[in-house]
C-alpha positions as CSV (number, residue, x, y, z in Angstrom):
1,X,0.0,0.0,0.0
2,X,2.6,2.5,0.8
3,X,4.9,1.7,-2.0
4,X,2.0,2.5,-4.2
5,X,1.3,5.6,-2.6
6,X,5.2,6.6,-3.0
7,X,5.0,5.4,-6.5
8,X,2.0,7.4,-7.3
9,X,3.8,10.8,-5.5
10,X,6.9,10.0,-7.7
11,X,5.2,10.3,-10.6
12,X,3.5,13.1,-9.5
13,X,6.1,14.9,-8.3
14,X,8.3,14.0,-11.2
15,X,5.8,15.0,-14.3
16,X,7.3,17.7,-16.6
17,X,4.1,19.9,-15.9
18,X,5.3,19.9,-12.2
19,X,9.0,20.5,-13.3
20,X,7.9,23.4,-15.3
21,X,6.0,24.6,-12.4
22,X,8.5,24.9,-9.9
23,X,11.0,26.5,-12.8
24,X,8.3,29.2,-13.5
25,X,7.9,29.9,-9.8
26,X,11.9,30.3,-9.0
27,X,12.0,32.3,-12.2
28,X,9.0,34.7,-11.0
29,X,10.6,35.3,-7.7
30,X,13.8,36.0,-9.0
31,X,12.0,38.6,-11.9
32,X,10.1,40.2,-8.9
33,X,13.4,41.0,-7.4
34,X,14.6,42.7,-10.4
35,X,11.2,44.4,-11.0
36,X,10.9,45.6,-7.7
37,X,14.4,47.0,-7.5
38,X,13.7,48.2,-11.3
39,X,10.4,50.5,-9.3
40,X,11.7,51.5,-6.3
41,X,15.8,52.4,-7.2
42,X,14.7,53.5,-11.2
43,X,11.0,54.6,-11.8
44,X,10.4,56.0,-8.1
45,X,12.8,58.6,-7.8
46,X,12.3,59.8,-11.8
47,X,8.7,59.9,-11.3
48,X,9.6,62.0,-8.0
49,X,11.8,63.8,-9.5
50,X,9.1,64.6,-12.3
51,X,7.2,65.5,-9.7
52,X,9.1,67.9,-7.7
53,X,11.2,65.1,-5.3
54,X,7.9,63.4,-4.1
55,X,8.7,60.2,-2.4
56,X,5.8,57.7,-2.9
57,X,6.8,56.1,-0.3
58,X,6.1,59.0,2.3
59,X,2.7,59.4,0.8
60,X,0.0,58.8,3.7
61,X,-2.9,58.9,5.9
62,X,-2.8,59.8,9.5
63,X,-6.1,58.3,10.7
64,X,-5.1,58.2,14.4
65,X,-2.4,59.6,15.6
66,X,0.4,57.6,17.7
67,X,1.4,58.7,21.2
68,X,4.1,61.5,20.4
69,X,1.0,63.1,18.2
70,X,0.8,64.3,14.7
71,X,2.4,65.7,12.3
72,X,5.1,63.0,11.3
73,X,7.0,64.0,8.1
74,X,7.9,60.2,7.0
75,X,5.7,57.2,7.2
76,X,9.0,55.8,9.3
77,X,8.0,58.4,11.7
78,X,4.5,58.0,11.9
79,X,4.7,53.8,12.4
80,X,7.6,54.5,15.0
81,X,4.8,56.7,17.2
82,X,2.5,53.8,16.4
83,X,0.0,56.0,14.5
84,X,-2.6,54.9,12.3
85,X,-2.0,55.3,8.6
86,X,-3.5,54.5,5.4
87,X,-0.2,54.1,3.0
88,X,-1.4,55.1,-0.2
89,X,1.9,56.0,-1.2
90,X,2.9,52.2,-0.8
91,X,0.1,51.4,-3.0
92,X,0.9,53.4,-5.6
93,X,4.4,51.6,-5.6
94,X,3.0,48.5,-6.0
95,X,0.4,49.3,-8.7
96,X,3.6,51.2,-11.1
97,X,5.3,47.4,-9.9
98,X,2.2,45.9,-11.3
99,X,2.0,47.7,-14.4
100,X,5.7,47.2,-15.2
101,X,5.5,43.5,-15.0
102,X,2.1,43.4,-16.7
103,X,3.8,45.3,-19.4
104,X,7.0,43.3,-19.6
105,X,5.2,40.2,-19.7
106,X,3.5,41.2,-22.6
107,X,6.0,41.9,-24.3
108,X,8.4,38.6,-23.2
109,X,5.0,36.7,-24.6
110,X,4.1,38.6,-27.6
111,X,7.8,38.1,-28.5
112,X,7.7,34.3,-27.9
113,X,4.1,34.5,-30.2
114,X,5.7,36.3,-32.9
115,X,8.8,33.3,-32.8
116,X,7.0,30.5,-32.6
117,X,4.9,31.8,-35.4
118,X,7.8,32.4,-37.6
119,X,9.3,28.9,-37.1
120,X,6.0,26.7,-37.0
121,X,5.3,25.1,-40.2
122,X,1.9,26.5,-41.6
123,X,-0.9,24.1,-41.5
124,X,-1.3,21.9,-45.1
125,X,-4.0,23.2,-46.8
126,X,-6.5,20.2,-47.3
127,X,-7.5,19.4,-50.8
128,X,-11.3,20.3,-51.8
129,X,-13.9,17.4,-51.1
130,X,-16.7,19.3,-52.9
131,X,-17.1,21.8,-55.7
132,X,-20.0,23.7,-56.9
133,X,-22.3,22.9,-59.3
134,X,-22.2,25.6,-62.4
135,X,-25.9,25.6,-62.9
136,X,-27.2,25.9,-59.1
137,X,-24.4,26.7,-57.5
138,X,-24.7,24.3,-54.7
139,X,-22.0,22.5,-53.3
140,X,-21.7,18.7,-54.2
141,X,-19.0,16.3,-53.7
142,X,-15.9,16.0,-56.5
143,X,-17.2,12.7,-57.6
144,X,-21.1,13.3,-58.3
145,X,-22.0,12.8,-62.1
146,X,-25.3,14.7,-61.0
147,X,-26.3,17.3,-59.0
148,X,-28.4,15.9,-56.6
149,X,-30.2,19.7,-55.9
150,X,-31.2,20.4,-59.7
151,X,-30.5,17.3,-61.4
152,X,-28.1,18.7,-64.2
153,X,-25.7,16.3,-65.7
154,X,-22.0,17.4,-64.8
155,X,-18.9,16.9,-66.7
156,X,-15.6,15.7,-65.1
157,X,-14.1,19.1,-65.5
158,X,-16.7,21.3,-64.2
């Protein structure tokens, strides 16, 4: 009983779907690394800069203020006090993260489309079963010596 139930894991485990998997996953963690170092150490401080040296990351909320009272100039300061904040700014981070790896996906997969397109081998085209009939126009099969809709002899050739 058990060895069947280590067999069966095996095979699970061992399946190329599962393979791929765990490849794709270990890839996608090492691309969120780069992405998320490509948003905060790139984008964010040319967007700020854009914007007259806003840091997105100081962008809040104070809902209720922490014990050393309001105002706190960073978000840093305002957790430290133990305030109450909505961190919009943080948000904002992660949606231009989003974005950004929405957008290079695309791209990594309309590039792989456009590849696999170009080396596929197109389809055969299938040769014609039927043909039309030159007097009614409907279609009957390449061999018929009649049309079966209007009853017209038919020649070979047409």
């Amino acid at each position: 009983m058990a060895s069947k139930f280590l067999d069966e894991f095996r095979e699970f485990a061992v399946k190329g779907n599962m393979v791929d998997m765990a490849v794709g996953i270990i890839i996608g963690a090492a691309f969120t690394a780069i992405v998320n170092s490509l948003v905060k150490d790139i984008f964010t401080p040319l967007i700020g800069l854009a914007t007259g040296g806003m840091n997105f990351t100081n962008l809040f909320w104070v809902l209720k203020p922490g014990a050393e009272g309001a105002p706190y100039t960073t978000l840093a300061d305002a957790q430290a006090a133990g305030a109450v904040t909505v961190n919009y700014g943080l948000f904002l981070n992660a949606m231009l993260s989003f974005v950004i790896v929405a957008f290079v996906t695309f791209l990594l997969i309309r590039n792989i489309n456009r590849l696999r397109r170009r080396y596929e081998e197109p389809d055969p085209v299938a040769a014609p079963t039927t043909r039309s009939c030159p007097f009614c126009v409907t279609q009957i099969p390449l061999q018929a010596t009649r049309c079966p809709a209007c009853t017209s002899a038919l020649s070979e050739a047409s």
